[in-house]
PAGU-54555 format. One record per atom (N, C-alpha, C): residue number from 1; residue in one letter; chain; atom name; x, y, z. Coordinates in steps of 0.02 Angstrom, whole numbers, plus 50000, padded with zeros to 5 digits. Each point is the difference from the previous one (the first is absolute). Layout:
! residues N
+------+------+-------+------+-------+-------+-------+
! resi ! resn ! chain ! name !     u !     v !     w !
+------+------+-------+------+-------+-------+-------+
!  NUM !    a !     A !   CA !     X !     Y !     Z !
...
+------+------+-------+------+-------+-------+-------+
***
This chain:
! residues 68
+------+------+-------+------+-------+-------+-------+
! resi ! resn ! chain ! name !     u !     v !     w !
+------+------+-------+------+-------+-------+-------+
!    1 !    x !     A !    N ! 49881 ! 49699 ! 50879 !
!    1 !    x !     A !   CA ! 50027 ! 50008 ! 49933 !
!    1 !    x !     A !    C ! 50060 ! 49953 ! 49992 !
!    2 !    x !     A !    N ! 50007 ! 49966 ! 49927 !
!    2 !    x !     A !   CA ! 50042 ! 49972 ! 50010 !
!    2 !    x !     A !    C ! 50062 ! 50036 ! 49959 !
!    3 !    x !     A !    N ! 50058 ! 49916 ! 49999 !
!    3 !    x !     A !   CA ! 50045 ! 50048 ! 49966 !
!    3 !    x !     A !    C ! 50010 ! 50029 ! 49924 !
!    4 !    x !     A !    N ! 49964 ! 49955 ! 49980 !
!    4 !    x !     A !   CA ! 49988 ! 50003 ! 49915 !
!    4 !    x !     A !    C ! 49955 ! 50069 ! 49996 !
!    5 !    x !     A !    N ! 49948 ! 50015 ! 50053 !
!    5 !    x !     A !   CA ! 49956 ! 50039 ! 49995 !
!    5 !    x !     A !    C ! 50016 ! 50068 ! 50019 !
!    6 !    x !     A !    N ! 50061 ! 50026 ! 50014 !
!    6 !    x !     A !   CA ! 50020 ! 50075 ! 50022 !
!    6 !    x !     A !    C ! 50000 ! 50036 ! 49926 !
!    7 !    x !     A !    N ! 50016 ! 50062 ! 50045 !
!    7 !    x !     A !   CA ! 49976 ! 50064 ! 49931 !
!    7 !    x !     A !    C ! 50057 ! 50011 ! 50003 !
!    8 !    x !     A !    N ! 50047 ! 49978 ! 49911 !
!    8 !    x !     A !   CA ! 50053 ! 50042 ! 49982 !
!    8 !    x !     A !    C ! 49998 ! 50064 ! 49951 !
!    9 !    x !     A !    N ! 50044 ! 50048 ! 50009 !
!    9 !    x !     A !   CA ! 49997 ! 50046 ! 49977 !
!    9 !    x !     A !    C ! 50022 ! 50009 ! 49894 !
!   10 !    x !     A !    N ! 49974 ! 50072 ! 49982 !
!   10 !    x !     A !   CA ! 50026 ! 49987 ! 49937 !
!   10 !    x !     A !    C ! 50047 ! 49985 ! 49969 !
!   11 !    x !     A !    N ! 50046 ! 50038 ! 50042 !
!   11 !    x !     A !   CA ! 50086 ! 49977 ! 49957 !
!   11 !    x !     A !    C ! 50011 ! 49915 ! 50022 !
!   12 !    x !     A !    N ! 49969 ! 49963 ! 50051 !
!   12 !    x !     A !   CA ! 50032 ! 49924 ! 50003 !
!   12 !    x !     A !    C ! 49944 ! 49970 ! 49947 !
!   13 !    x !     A !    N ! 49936 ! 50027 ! 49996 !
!   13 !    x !     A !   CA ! 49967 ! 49969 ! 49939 !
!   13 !    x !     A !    C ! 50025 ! 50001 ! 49912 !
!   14 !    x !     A !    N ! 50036 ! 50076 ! 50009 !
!   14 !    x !     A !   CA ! 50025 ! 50002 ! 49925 !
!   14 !    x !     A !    C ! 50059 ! 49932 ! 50003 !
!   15 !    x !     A !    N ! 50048 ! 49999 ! 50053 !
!   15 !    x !     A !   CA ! 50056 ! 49980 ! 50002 !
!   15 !    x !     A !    C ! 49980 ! 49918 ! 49990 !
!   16 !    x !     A !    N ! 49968 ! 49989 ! 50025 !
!   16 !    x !     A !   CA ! 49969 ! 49945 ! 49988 !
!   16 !    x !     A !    C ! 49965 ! 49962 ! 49946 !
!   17 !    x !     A !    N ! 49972 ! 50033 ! 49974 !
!   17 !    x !     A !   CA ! 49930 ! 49978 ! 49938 !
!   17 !    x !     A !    C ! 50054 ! 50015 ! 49939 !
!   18 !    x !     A !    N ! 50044 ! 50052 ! 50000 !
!   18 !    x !     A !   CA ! 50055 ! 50026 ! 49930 !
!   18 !    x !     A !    C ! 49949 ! 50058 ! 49957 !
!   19 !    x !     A !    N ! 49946 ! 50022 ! 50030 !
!   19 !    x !     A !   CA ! 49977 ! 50026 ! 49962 !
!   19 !    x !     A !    C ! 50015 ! 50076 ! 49991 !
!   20 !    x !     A !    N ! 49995 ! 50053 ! 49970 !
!   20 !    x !     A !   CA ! 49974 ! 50060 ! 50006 !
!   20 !    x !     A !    C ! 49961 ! 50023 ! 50058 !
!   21 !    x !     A !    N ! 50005 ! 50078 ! 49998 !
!   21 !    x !     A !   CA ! 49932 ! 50010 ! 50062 !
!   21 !    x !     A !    C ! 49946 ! 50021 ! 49925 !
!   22 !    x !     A !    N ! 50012 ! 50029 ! 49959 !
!   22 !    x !     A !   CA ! 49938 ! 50017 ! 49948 !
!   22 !    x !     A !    C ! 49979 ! 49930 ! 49982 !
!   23 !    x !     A !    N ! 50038 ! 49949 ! 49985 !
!   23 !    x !     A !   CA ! 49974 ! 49937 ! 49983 !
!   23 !    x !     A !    C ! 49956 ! 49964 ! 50071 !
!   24 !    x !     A !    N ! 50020 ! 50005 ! 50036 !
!   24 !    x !     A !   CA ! 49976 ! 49989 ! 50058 !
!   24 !    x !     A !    C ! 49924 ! 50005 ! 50031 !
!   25 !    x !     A !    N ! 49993 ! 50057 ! 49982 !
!   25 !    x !     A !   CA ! 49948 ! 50067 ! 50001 !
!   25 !    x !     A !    C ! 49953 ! 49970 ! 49962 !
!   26 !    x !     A !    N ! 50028 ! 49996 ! 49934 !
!   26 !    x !     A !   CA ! 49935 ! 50001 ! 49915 !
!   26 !    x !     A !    C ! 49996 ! 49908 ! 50017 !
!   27 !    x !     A !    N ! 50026 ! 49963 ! 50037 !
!   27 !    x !     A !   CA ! 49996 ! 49923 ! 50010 !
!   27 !    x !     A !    C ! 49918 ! 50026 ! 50050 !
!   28 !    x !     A !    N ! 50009 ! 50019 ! 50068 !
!   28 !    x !     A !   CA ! 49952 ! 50015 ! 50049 !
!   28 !    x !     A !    C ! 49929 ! 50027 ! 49958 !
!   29 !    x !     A !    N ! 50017 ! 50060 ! 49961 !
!   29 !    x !     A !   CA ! 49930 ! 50024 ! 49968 !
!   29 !    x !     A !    C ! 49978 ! 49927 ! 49959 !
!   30 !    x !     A !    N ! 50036 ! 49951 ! 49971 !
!   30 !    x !     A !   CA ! 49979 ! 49975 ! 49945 !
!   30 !    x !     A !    C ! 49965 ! 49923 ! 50056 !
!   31 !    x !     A !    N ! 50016 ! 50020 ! 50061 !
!   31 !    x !     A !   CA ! 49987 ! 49921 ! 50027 !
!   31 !    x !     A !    C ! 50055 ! 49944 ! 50015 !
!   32 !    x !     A !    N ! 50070 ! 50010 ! 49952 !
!   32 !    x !     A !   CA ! 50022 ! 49954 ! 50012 !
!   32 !    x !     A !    C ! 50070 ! 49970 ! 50049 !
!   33 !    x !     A !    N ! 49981 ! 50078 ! 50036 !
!   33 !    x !     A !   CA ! 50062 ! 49978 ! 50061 !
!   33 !    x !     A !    C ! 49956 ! 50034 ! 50048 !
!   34 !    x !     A !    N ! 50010 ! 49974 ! 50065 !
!   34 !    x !     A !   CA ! 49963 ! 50022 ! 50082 !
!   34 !    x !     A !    C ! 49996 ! 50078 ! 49988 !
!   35 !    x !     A !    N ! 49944 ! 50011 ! 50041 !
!   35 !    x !     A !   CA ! 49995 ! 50072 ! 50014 !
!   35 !    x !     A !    C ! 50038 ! 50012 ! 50069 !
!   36 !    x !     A !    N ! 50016 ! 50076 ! 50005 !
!   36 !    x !     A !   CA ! 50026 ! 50001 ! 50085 !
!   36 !    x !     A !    C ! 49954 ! 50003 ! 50036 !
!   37 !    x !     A !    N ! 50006 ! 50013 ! 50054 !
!   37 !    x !     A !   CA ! 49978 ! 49993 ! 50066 !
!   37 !    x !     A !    C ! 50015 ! 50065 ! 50039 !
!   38 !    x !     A !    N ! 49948 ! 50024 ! 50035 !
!   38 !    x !     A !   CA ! 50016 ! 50085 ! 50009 !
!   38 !    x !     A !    C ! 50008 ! 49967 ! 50075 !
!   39 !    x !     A !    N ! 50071 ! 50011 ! 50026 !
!   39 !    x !     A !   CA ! 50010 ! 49996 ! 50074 !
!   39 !    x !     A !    C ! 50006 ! 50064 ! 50052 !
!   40 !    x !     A !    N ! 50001 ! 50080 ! 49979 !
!   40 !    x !     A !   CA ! 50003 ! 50052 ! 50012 !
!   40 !    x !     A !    C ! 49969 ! 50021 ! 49974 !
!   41 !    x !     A !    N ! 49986 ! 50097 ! 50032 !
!   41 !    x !     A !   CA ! 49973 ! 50042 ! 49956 !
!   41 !    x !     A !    C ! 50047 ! 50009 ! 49938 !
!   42 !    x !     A !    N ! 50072 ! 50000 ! 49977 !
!   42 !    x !     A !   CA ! 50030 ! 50024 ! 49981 !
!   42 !    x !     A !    C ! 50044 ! 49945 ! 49969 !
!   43 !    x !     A !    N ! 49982 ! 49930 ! 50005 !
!   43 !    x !     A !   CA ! 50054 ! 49938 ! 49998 !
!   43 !    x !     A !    C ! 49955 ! 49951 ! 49983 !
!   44 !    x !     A !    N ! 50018 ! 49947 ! 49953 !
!   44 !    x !     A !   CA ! 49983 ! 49946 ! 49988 !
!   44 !    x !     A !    C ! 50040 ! 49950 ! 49964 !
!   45 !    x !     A !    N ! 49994 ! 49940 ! 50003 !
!   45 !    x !     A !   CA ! 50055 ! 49946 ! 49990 !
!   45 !    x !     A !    C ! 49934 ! 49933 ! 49962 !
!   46 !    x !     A !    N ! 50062 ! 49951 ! 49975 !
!   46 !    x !     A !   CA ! 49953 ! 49936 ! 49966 !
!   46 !    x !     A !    C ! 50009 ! 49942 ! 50060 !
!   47 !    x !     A !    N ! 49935 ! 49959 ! 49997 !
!   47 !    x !     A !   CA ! 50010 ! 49941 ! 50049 !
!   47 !    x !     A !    C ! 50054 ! 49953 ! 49973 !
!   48 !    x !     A !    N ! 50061 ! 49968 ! 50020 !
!   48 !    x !     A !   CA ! 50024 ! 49962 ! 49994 !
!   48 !    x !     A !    C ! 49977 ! 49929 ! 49981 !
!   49 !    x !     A !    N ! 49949 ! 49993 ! 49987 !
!   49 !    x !     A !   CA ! 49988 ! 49924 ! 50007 !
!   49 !    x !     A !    C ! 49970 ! 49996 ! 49923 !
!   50 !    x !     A !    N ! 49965 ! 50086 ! 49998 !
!   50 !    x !     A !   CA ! 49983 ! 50009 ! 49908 !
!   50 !    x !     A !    C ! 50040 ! 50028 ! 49965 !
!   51 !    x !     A !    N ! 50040 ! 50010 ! 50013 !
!   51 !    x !     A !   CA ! 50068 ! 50016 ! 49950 !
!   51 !    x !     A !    C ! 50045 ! 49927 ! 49994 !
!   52 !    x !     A !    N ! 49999 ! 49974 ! 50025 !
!   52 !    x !     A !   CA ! 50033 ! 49921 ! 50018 !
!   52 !    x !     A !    C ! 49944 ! 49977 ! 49949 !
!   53 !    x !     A !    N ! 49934 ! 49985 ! 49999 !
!   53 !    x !     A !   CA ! 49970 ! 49976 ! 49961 !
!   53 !    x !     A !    C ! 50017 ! 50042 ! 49930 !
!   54 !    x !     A !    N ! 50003 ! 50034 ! 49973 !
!   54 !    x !     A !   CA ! 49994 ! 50034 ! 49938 !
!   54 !    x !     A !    C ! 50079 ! 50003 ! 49978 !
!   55 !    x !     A !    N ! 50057 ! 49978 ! 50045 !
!   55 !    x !     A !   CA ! 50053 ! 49987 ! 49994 !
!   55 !    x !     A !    C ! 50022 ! 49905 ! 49979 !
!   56 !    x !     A !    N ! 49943 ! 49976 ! 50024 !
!   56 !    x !     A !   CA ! 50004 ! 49919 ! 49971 !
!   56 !    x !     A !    C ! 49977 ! 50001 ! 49933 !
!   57 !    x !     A !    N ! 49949 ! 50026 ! 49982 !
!   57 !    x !     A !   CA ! 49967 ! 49999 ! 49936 !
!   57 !    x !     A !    C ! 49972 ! 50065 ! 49984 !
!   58 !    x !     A !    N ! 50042 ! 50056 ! 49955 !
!   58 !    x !     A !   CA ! 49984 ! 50049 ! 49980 !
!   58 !    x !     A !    C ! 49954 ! 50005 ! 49955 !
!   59 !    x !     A !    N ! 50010 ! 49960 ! 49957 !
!   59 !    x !     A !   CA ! 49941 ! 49985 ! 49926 !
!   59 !    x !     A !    C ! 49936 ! 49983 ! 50039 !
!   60 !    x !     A !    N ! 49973 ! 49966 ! 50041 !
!   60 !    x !     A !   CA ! 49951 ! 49974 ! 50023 !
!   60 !    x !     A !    C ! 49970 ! 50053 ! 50059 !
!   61 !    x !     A !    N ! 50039 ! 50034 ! 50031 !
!   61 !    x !     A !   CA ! 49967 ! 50053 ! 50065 !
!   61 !    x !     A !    C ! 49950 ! 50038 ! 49951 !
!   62 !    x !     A !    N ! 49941 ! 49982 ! 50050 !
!   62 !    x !     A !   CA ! 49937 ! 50043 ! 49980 !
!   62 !    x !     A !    C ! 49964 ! 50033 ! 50077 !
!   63 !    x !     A !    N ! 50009 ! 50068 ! 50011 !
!   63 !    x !     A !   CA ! 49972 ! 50023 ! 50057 !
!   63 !    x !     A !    C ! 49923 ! 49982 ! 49991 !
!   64 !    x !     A !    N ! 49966 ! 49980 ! 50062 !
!   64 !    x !     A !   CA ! 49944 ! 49987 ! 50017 !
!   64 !    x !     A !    C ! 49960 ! 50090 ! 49983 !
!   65 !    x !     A !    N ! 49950 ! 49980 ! 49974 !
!   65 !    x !     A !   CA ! 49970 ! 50067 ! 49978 !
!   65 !    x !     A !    C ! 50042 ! 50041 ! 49936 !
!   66 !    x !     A !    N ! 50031 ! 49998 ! 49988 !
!   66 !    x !     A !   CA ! 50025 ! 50018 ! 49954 !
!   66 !    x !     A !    C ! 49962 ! 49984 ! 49920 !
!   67 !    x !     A !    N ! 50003 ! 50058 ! 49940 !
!   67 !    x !     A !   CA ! 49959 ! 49966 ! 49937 !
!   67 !    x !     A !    C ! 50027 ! 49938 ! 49970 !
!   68 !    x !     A !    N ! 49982 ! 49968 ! 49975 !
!   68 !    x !     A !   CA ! 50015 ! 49932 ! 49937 !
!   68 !    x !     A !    C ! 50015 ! 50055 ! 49954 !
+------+------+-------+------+-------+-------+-------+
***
């Protein structure tokens, strides 16, 4: 794994992106920010390397699988 590629948690993703967690959230259902990543039964975090991407170009991040 690299370093771009570790799992940070929610509060360094809010702190990061400036967003809301409800904005955050209704971004994920809609496709247009990363989904998490379930690293526990009980815990999960975003890959660093796709939050970094959707942090260069917010208007343009389109999750793979996600609707048009």
């Amino acid at each position: 794994m690299s370093n771009t590629d570790k799992i940070i948690r929610l509060k360094t993703v809010l702190a990061r992106t400036g967003l809301s967690r409800s904005t955050m959230y209704r971004k994920i259902a809609e496709g247009t920010f990363p989904p998490q990543v379930k690293i526990s039964v009980h815990g999960a975090g975003w890959r660093e390397s796709a939050v970094n991407r959707w942090i260069d170009d917010p208007v343009a991040y389109r999750h793979e699988g996600a609707p048009l």
